[in-house]
FIROTOR-995120 format. One record per residue (C-alpha): x, y, z; chain. Coordinates in steps of 0.001 Angstrom, whole numbers, plus 524288, in hexadecimal, padded with zeros to 5 digits. Layout:
      X      Y      Z  kette
      X      Y      Z      A
...
// end
This chain:
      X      Y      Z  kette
  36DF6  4E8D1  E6AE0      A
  36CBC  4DAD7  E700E      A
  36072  4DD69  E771F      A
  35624  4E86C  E78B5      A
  35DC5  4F000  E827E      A
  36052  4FCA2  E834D      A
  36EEE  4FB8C  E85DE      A
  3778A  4F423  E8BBD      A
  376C9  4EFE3  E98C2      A
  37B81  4F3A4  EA56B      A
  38AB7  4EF96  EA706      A
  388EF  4E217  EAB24      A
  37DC7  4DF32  EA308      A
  37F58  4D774  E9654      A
  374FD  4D870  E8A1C      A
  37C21  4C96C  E8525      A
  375F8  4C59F  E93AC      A
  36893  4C5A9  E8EA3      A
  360C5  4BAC5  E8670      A
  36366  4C1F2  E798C      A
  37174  4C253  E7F89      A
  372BB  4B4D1  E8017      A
  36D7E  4B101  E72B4      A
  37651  4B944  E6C1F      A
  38123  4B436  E7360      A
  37C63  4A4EF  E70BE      A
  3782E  4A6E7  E614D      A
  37F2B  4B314  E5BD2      A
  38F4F  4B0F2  E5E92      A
  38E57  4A3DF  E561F      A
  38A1D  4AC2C  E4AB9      A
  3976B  4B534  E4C19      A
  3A061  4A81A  E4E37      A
  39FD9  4A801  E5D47      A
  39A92  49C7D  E6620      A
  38DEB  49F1C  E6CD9      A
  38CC8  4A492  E77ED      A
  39949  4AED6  E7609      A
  39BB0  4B81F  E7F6E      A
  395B8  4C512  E7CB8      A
  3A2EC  4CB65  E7AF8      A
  3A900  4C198  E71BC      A
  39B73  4C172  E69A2      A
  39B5E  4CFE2  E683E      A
  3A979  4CF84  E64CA      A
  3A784  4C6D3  E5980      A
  39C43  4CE9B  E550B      A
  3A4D4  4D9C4  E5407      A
  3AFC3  4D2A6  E4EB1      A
  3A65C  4CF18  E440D      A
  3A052  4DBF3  E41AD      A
  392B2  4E057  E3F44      A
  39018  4DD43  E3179      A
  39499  4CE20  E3304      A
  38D5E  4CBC6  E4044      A
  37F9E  4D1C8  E39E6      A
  38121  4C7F2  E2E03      A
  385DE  4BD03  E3568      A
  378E6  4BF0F  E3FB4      A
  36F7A  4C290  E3423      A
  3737D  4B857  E2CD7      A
  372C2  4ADB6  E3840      A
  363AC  4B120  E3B95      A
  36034  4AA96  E2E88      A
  355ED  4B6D0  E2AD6      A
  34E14  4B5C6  E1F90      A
  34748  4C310  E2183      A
  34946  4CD30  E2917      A
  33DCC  4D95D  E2D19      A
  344DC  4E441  E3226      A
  3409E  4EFBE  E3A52      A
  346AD  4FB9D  E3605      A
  341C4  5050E  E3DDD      A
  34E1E  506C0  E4715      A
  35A4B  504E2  E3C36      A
  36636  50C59  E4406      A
  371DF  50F44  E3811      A
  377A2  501AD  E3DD5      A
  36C10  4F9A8  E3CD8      A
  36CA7  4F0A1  E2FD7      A
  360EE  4F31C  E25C9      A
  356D3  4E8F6  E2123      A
  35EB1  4E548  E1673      A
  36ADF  4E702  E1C3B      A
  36574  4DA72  E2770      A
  35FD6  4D42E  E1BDE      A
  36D0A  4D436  E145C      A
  3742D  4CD89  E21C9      A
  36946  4C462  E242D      A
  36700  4BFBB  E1582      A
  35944  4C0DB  E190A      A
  34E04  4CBC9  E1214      A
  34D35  4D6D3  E19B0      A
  33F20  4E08A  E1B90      A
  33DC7  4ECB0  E2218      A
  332D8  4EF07  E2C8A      A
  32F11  4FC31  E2DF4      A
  32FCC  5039B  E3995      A
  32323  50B57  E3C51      A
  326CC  51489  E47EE      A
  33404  517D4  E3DC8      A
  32B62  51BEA  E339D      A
  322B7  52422  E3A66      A
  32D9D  52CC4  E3F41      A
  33496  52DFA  E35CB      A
  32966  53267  E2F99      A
  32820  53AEA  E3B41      A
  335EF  5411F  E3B94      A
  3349E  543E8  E2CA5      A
  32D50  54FD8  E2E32      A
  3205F  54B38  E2A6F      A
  313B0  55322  E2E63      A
  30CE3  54A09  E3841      A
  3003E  54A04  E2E6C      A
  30788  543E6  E2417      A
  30E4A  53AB0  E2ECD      A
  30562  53110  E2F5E      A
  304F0  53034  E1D91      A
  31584  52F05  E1F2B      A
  31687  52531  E2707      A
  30CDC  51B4B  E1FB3      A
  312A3  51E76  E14B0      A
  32142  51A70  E186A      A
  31CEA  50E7A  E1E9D      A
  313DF  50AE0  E128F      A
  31F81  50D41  E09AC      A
  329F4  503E8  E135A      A
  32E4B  4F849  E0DB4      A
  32DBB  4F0F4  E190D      A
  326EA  4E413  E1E61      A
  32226  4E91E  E2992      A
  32276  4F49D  E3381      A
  3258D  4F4E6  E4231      A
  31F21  4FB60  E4E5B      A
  325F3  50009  E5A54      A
  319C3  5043B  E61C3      A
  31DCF  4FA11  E6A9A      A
  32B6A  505F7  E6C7E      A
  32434  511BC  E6C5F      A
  314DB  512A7  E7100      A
  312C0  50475  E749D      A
  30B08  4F865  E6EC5      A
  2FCC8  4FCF8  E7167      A
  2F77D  50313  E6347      A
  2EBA9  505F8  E610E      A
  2E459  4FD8F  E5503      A
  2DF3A  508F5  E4FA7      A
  2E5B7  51038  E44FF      A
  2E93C  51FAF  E4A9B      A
  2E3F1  52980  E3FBA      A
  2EA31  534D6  E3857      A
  2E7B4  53CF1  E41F9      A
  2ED7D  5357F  E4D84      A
  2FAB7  532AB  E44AC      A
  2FCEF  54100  E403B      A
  2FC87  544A8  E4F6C      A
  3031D  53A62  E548B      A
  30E19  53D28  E496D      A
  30E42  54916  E4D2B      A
  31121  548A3  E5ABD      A
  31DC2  53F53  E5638      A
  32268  54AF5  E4DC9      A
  31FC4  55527  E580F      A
  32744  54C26  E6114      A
  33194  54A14  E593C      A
  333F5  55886  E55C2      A
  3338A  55BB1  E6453      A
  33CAE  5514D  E6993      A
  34635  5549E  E5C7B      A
  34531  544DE  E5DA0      A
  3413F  53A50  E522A      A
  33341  537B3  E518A      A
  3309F  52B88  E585C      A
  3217C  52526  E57F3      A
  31BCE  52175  E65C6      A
  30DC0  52485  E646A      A
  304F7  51A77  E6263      A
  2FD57  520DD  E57DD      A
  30A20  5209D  E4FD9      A
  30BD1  511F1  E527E      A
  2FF7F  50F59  E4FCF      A
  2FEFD  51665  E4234      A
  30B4C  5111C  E3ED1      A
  30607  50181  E40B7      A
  2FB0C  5080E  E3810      A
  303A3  50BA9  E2C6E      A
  30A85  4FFA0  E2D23      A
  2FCF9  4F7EB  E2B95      A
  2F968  50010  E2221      A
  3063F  4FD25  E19AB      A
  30544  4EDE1  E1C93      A
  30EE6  4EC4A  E246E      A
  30FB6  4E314  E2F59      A
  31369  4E8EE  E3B4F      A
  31DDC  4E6A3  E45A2      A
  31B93  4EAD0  E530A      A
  32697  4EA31  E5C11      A
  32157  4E551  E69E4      A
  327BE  4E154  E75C6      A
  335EE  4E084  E7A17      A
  33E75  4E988  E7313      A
  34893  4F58F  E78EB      A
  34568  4FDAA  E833F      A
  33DBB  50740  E7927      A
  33305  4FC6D  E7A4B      A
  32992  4FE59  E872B      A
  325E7  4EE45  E886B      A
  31A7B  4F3AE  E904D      A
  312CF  4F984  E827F      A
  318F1  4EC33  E7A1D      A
  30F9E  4E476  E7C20      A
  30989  4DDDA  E6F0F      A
  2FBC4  4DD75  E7499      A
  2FA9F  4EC3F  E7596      A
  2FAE6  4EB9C  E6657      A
  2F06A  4E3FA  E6658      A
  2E636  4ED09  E6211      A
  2EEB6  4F2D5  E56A0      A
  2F205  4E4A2  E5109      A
  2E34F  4E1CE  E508D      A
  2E321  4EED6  E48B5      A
  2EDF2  4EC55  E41CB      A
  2E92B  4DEE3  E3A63      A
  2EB07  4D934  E31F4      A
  2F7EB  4E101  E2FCF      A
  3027C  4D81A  E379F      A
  306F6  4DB06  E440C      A
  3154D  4D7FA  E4713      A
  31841  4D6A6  E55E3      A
  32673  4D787  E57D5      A
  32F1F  4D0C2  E6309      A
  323D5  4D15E  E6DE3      A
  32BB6  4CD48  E7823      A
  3266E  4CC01  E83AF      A
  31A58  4CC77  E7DC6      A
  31C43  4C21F  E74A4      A
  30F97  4B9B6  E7947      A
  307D9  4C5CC  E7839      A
  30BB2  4C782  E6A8F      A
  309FC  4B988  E68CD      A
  2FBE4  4BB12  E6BE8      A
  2F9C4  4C782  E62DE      A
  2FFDA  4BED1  E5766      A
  2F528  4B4D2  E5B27      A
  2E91B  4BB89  E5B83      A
  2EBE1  4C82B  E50AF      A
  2ECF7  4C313  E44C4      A
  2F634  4CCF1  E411E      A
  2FEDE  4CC15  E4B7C      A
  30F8A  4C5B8  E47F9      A
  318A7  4C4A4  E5471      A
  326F9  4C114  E56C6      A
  331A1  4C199  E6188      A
  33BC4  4CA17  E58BA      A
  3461A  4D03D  E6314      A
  341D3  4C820  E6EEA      A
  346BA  4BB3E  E68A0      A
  35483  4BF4E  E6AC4      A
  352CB  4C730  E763E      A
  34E5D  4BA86  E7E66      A
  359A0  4B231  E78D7      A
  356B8  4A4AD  E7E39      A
  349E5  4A65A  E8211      A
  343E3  4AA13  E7425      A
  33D55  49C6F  E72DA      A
  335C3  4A08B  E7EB2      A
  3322D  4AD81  E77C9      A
  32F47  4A5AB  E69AD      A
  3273E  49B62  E7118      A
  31E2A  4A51E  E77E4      A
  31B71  4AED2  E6B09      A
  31734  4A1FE  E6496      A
  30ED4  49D19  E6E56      A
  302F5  4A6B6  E683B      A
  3074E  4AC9A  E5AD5      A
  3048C  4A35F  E50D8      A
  310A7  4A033  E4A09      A
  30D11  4A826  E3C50      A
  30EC6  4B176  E449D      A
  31B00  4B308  E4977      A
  32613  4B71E  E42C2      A
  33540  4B725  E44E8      A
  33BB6  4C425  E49BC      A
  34899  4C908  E4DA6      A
  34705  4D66A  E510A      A
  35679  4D6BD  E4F8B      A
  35DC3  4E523  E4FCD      A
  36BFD  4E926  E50DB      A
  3732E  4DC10  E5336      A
  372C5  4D19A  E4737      A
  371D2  4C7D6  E53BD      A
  362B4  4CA31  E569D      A
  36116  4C4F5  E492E      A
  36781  4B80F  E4AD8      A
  3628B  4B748  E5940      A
  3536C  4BA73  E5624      A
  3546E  4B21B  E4BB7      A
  35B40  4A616  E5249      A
  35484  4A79E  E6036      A
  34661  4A8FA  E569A      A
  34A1F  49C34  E5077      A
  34CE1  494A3  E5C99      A
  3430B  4973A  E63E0      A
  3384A  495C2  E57EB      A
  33F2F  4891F  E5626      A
  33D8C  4840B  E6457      A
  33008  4880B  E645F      A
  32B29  4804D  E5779      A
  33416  47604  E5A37      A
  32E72  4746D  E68D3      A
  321B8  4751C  E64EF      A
  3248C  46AB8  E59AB      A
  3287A  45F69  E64D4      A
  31E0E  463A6  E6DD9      A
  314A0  460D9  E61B0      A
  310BD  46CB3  E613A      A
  31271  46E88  E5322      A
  317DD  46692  E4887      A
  3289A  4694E  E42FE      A
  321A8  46D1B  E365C      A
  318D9  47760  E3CDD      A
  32603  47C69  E453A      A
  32CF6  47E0D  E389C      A
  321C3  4866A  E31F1      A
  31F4E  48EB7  E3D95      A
  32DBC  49108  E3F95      A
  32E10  4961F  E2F0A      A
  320F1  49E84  E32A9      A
  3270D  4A5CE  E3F51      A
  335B8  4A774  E39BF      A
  33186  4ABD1  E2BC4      A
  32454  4A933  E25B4      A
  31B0A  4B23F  E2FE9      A
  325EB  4BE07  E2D56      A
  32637  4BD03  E1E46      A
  31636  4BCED  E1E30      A
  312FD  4C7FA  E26E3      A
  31DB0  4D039  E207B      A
  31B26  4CC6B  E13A3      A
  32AF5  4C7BE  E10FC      A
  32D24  4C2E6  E0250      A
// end
């Protein structure tokens, strides 16, 4: 679970030989009482000598969250709920909603496809949640149409995901970009903002469809509701630019901060060099190991600090300006868009 993989490597091959590798192995073993740098066999011995429940407080509790905004859409029986982070972190803890979850669960519950379309807005209406998450980017690709599908178009695409469904004796799973679409709809409609996942992410994700600027037409549609655009990477400049020119556009780097290890500053410095910095918000995308948490967090904190603090001796801006940026990025932009008390 260290990196997007789909398993382990070849024999030979070693996921701690990687970037994310690396930083886990420089940041994380002084958090469990080891020296930096511990070999990966005396690091995961102490982890286990430690046991889960310590080494997801100690981690949690070292990435100094205030907040967290978690995506519940994929919660295997070992995964730890909202509140369950929130209680290990000390921080708040909000749910975002899941919108390709809903719908088939909708789906699988035996619903007539008319009344599909009624279900699912109200469930996602009713969610207490902050905000709600896309994974177009997973299924059909990026490029949605602005224009909202009608009745019609949902009952038959809903349809065809039950008929498949029944005939594959499989769950229902949305791929059809009428579905996606409508979904981004209802979401809107409730006033939520809206995550989109786009970019790197597992093998599920076809990089060649996750491009941001293939949204571009359904952001324009979608204002003023905020947009979310999650991790971009490596099309972090083009969501830069979106962020720029829409005025309802929010990026971050969640899951590619700790992913590139050392060279996150490089990834920090080039999102910033277009989205304005109310903006751009802090993001983890952490799942499965309590290290992501501290790692996205640390790695997002050094290389935001190198950047203001570089730009603050080139005379770029002023220490006073660095300081209020650096509260807007790591807290203020998140609690505004997502309403946080």
């Amino acid at each position: 679970m260290l990196t997007e993989a789909e398993a382990a490597g070849p024999p030979g091959v070693s996921m701690f030989d990687t970037q994310v590798g690396f930083a886990l192995r420089r940041w994380c073993p002084p958090v469990l009482g080891l020296d930096a740098h511990a070999e990966p066999g005396d690091y995961l011995a102490r982890r286990a000598e430690l046991g889960a429940a310590e080494v997801n407080r100690r981690f949690l509790e070292a990435a100094r969250l205030n907040a967290l905004c978690v995506d519940t859409g994929y919660t295997p029986a070992a995964l730890l709920d909202p509140p369950g982070l929130g209680r290990l972190a000390g921080a708040a803890a909000y749910e975002v909603v899941r919108l390709e979850s809903v719908a088939e669960q909708v789906a699988a519950g035996g619903v007539e496809a008319a009344h599909f379309a009624d279900e699912v807005r109200s469930r996602i209406g009713a969610w207490d949640a902050v905000g709600a998450k896309s994974i177009a980017a997973y299924r059909a690709g990026l490029e949605l149409s602005g224009i909202r599908p009608s009745e019609a178009e949902v009952t038959g695409a809903a349809g065809q995901l039950m008929l498949a469904a029944e005939s594959t004796g499989a769950p229902p799973r949305v791929c059809d970009e009428i579905l996606h679409r409508f979904l981004v709809w209802c979401a809107v409609d409730a006033g939520l903002p809206v995550q989109f996942h786009v970019g790197y992410g597992d093998v599920d994700a076809d990089l060649r469809r996750g491009d941001p600027l293939l949204l571009i037409e359904l952001l324009r549609a979608m204002a003023p509701a905020p947009a979310m655009l999650l991790h971009n990477y490596p099309f972090h400049r083009q969501a830069g630019y979106l962020a720029q020119v829409l005025p309802n556009v929010y990026v971050d780097v969640g899951l590619a901060t700790h992913n590139l290890g050392h060279r996150s500053p490089a990834l920090i410095a080039e999102l910033l060099e277009l989205a304005p910095f109310g903006k751009v918000l802090y993001s983890s995308d952490a799942f499965g190991l309590a290290e992501l948490y501290h790692l996205g967090a640390l790695l997002f904190r050094h290389g935001l600090a190198g950047f203001l603090a570089g730009g603050v001796e080139d005379g770029a801006w002023t220490s006073r300006d660095a300081e209020r940026v650096a509260g807007m990025i790591a807290s203020a932009n998140a609690r505004r868009v997502y309403g946080l008390e």
